[in-house]
PAGU-778769 format. One record per atom (N, C-alpha, C, O, CB): z, y, x negated; residue in three letters. Coordinates in steps of 0.2 Angstrom, whole numbers, plus 5000, padded with zeros to 4 digits. Glycine has a CB too. Layout:
<sites>
ZYXALA ...
</sites>
This chain:
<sites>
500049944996UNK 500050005000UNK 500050064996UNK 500450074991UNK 500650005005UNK 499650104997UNK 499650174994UNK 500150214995UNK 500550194999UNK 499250214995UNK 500350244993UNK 500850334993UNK 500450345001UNK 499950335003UNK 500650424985UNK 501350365004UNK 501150405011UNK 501050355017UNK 500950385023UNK 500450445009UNK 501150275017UNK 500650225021UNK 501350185021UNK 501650165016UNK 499750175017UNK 501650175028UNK 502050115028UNK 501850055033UNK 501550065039UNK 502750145030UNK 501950005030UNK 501849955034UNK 502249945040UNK 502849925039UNK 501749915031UNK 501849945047UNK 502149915053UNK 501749855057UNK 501249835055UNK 502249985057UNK 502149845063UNK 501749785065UNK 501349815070UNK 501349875071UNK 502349725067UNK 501049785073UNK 500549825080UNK 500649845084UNK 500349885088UNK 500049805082UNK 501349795085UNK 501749855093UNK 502249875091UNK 502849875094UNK 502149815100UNK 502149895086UNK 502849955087UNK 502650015090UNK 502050025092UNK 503249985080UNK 503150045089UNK 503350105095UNK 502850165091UNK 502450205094UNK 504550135096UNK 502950165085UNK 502750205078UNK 501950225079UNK 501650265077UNK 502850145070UNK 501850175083UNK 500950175083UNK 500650215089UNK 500050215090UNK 500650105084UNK 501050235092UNK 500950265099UNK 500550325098UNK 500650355092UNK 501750285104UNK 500050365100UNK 499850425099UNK 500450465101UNK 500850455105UNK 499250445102UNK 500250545097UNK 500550605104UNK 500050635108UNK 499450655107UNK 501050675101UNK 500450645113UNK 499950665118UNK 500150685124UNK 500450635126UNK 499550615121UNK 500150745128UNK 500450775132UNK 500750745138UNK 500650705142UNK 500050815133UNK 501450795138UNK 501750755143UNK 501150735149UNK 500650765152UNK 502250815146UNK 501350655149UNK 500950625158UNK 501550615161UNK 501150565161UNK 500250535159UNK 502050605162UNK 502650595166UNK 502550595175UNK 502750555180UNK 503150655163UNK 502150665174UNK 501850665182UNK 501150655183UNK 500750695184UNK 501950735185UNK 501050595182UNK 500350575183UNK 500350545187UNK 500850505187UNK 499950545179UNK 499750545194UNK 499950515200UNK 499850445199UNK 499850415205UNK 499650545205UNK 499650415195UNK 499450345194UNK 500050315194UNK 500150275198UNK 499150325187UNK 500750345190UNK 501150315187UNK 501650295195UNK 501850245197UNK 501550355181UNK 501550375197UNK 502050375206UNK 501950295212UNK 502250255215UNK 501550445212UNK 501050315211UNK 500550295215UNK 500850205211UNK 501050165215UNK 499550335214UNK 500850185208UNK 501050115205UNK 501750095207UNK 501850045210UNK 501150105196UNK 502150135206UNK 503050125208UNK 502950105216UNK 503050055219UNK 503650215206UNK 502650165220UNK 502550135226UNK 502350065227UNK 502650015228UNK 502050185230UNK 501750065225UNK 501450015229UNK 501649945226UNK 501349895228UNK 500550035230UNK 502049935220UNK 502449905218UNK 503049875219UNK 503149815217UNK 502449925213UNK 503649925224UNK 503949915226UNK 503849905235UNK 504349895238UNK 504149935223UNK 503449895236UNK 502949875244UNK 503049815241UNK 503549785242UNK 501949895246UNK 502549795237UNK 502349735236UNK 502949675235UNK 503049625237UNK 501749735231UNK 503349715229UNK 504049685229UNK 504449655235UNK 504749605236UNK 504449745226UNK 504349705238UNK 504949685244UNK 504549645249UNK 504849595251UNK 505349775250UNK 503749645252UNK 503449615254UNK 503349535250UNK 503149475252UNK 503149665255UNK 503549535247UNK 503649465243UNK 504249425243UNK 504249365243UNK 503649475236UNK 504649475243UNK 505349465247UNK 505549445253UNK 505749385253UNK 505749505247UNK 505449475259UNK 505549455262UNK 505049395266UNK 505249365271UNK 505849515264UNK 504349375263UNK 504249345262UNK 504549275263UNK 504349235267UNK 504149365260UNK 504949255260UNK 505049195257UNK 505749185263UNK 506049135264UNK 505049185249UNK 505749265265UNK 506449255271UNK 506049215276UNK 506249165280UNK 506849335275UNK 505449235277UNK 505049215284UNK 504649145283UNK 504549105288UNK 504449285287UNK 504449115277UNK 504149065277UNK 504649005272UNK 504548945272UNK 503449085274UNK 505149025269UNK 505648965268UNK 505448965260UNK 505149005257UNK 505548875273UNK 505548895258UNK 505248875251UNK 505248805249UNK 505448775244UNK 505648895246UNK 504548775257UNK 504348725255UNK 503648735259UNK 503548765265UNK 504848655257UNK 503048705257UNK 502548695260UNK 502148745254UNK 501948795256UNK 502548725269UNK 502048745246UNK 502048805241UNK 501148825244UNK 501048885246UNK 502148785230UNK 500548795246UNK 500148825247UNK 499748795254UNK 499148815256UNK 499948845241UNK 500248745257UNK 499848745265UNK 499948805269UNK 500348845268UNK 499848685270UNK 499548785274UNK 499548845279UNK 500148825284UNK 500148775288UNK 498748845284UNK 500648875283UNK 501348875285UNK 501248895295UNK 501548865299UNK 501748945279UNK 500948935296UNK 500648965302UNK 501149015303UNK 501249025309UNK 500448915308UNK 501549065297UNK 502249095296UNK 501849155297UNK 501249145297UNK 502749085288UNK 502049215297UNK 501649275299UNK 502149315298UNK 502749305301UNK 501349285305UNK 502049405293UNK 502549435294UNK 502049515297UNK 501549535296UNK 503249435287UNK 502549525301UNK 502049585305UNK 501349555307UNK 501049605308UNK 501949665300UNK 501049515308UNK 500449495308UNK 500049475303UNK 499449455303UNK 500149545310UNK 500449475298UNK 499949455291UNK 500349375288UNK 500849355286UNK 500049545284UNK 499649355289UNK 499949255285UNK 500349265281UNK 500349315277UNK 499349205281UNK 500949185279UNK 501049185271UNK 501149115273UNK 501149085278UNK 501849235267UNK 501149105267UNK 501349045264UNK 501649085256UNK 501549135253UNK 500648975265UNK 502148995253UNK 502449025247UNK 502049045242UNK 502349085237UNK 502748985245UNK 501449035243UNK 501049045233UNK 500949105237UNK 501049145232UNK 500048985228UNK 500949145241UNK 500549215244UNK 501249245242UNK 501149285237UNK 500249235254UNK 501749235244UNK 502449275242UNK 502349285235UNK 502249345232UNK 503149235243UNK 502449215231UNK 502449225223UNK 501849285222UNK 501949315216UNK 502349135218UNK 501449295224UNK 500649345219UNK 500849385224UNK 500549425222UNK 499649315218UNK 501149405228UNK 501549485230UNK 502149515225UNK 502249565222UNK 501849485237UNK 502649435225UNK 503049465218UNK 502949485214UNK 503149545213UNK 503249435216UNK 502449435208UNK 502149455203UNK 501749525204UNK 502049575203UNK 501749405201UNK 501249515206UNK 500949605207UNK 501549665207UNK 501649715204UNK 500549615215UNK 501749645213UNK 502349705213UNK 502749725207UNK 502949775205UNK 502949685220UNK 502849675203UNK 503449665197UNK 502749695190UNK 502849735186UNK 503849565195UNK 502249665191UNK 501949695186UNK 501749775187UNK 501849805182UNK 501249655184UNK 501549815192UNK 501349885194UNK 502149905194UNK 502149955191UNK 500849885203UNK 502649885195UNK 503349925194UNK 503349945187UNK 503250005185UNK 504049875195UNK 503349885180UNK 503249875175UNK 502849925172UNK 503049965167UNK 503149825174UNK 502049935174UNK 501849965173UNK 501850025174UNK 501650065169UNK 501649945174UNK 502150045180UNK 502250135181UNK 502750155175UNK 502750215172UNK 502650155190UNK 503250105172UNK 503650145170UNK 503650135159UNK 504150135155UNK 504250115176UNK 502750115159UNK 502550095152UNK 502550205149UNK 502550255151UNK 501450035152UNK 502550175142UNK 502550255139UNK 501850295138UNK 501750355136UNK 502950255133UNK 501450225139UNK 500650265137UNK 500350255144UNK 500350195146UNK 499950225131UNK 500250315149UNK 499950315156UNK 499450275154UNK 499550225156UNK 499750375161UNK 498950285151UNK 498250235151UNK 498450145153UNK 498250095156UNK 497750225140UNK 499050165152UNK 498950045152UNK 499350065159UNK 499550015162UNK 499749975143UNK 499550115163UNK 499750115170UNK 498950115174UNK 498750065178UNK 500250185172UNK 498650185172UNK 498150175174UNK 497750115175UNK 497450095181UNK 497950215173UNK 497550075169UNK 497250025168UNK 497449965173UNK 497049925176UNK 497450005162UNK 498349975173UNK 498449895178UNK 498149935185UNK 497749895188UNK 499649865179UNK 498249985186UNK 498150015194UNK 497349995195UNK 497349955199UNK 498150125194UNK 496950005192UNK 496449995191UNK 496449915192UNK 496249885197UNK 496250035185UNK 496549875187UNK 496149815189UNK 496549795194UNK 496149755198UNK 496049745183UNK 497149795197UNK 497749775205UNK 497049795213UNK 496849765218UNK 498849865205UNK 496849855210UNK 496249875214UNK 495749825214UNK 495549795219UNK 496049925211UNK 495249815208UNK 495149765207UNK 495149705211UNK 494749695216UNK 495349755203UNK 495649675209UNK 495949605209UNK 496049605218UNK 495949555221UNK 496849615204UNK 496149675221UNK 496349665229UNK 495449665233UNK 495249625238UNK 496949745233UNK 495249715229UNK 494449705233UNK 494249645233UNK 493949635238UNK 493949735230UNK 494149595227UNK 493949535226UNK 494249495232UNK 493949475237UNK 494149505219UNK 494949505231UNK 495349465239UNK 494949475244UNK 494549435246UNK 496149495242UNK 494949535245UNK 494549545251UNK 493849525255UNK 493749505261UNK 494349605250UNK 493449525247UNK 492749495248UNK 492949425249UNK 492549385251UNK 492249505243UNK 493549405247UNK 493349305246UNK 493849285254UNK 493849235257UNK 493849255237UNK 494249345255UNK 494649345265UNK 494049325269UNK 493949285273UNK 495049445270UNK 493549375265UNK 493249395275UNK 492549335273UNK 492149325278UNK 492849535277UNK 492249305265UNK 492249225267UNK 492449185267UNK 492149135266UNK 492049205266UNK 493049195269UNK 493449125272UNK 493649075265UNK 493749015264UNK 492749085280UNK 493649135260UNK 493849075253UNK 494549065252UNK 494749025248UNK 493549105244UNK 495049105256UNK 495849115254UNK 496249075258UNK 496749105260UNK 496149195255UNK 496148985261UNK 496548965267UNK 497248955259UNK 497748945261UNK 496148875274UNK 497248955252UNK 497548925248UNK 498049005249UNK 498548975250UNK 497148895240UNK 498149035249UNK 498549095253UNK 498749095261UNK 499149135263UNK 498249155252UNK 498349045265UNK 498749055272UNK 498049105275UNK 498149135280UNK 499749085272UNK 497649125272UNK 497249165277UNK 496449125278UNK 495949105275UNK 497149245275UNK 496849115284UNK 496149065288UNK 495649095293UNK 495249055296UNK 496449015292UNK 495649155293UNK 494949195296UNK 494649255293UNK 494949285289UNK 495149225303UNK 493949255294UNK 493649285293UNK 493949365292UNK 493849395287UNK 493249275296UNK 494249375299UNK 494249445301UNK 495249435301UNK 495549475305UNK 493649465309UNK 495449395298UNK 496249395297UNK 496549475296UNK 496349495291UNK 496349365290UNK 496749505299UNK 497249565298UNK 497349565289UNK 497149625287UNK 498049535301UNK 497649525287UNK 497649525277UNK 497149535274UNK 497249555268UNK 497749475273UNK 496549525277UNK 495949545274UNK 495749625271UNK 495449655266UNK 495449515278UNK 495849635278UNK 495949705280UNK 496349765276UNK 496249825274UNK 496249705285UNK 496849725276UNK 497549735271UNK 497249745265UNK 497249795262UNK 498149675271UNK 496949685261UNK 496849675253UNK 496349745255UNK 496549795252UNK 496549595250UNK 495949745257UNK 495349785255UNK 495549885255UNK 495349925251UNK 494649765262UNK 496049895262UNK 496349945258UNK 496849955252UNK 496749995247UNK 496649965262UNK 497349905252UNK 497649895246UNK 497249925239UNK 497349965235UNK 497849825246UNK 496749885239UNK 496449885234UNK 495649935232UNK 495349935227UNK 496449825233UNK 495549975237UNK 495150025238UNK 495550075235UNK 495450115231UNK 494850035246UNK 496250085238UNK 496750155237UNK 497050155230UNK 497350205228UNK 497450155243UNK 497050085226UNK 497650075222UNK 496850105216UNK 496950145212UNK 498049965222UNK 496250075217UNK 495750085214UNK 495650165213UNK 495650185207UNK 495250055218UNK 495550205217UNK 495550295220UNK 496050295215UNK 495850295210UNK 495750325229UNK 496750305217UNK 497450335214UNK 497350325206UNK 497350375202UNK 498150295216UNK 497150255204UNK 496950225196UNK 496550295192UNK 496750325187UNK 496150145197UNK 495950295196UNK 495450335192UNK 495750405193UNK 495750445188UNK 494650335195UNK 496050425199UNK 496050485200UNK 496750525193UNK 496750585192UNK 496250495208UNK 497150455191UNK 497650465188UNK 497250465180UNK 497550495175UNK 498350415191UNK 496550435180UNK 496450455173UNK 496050505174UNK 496050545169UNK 496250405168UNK 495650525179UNK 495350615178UNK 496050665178UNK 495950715174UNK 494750645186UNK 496450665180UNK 497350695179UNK 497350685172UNK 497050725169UNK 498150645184UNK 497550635169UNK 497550625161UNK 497250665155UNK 497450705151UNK 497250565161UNK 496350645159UNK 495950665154UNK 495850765154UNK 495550795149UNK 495250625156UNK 496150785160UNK 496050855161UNK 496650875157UNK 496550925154UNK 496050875168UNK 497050855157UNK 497850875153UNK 497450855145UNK 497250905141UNK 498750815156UNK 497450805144UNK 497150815136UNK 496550885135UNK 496550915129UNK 496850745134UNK 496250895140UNK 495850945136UNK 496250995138UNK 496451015132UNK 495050955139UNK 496551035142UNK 497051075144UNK 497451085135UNK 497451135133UNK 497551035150UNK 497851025132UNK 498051025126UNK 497551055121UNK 497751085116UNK 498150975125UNK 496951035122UNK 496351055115UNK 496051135118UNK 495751175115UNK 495450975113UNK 496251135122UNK 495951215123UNK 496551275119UNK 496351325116UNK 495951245133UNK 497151245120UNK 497951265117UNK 498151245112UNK 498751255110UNK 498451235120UNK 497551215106UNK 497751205101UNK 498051135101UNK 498451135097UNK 498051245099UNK 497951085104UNK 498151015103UNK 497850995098UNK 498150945096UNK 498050985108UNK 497251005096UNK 496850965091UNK 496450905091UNK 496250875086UNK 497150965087UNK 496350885099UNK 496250815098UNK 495850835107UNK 496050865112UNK 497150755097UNK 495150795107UNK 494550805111UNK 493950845111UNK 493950885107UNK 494750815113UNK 493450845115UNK 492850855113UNK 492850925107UNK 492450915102UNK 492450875119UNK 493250975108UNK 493051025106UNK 493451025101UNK 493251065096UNK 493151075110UNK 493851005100UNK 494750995095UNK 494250945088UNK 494250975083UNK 495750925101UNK 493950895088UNK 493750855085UNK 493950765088UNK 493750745094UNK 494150875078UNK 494150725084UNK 494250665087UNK 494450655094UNK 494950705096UNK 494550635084UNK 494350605099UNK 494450575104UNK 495150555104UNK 495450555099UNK 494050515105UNK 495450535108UNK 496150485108UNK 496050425103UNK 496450415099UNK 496450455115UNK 495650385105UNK 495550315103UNK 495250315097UNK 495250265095UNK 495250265109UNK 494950365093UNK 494550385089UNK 495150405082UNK 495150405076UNK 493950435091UNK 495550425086UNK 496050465083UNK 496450395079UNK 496550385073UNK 496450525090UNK 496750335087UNK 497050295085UNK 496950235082UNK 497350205079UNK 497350285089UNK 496050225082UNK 495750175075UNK 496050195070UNK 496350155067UNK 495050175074UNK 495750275068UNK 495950315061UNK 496550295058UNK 496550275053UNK 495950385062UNK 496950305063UNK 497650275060UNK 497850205056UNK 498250215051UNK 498050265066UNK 497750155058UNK 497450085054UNK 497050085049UNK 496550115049UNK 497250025057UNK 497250035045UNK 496850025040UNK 496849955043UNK 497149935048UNK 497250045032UNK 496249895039UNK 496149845040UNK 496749785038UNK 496749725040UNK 495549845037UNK 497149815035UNK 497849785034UNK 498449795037UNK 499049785035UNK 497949785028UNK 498349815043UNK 498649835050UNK 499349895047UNK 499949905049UNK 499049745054UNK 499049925041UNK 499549975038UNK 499350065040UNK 498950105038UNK 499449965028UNK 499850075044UNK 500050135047UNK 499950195041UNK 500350215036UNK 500950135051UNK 499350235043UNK 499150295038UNK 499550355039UNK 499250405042UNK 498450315038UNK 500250365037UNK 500450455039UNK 499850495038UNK 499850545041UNK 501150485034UNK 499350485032UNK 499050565030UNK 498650575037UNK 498450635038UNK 498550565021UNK 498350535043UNK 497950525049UNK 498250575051UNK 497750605054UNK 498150455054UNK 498750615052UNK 499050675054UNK 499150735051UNK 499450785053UNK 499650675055UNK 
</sites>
């Protein structure tokens, strides 16, 4: 290692950029919500369908929408990863999860309404949940992006103020944070 270069491992904290407060990024809000929906909807879940039968069709319904157990567990999980998420220190990896949960619900949606999801308890075309996944994940999608155009506008906000970092400033974020490594995963101070 040269003068000035300490070596760190690839997740440490050390490697993080700086980069303007995102604290209020509506990604991070818009995740905590719809994370603790999904949480408690996973929950009480398992009040209404028990914990046996893990992926037949239970014929269990809460408010109108099917479950059976494996549908609770992948409300859990989601809800627990988008909580986790909202509350990461680089909004990009909130926005990111926001983004593919969006994803991930539209897909549902398209495979509800053909009739591919009886392995979650939804057995019609035009099921109520179908419906459900496709807003879920239309809105989770919207909030995702909208929270990285919020992002990307605050960083240029920074490089107009002398942040030094974007189109006008010079390097990108991620241009910025290659620069930083070397090929021997050794953290360059002079990068600053």
């Amino acid at each position: 290692m040269g003068q000035g270069s300490v070596a760190m491992g690839r997740g440490s904290a050390s490697r993080r950029s700086a980069s303007p407060d995102t604290g209020g990024n509506v990604a991070r809000l818009f995740a905590l919500v719809l994370g603790l929906g999904y949480l408690a909807v996973g929950v009480i879940g398992f009040a209404v369908t028990g914990f046996t039968g893990f992926v037949e069709d239970t014929n269990e319904a809460l408010l109108g929408f099917e479950l059976n157990i494996f549908h609770n567990i992948v409300h859990l999980a989601i809800g627990a990863g988008l909580i986790i998420a909202s509350r990461m220190r680089d909004v990009t990896i909130t926005q990111g999860v926001l983004i593919g949960v969006g994803l991930f619900y539209l897909l549902a949606a398209v495979l509800g309404f053909l009739n591919y999801l009886q392995i979650i308890s939804i057995n019609s075309a035009l099921s109520p949940e179908n419906f459900n996944h496709l807003l879920s994940g239309a809105t989770a999608l919207i909030f995702g992006l909208i929270g990285v155009r919020q992002h990307d506008r605050s960083l240029r906000e920074t490089d107009t103020h002398g942040g030094g970092i974007g189109p006008r400033g010079g390097t990108r974020p991620i241009e910025e944070r290659r620069g930083q490594w070397d090929s021997e995963d050794t953290y360059r101070e002079e990068a600053y």
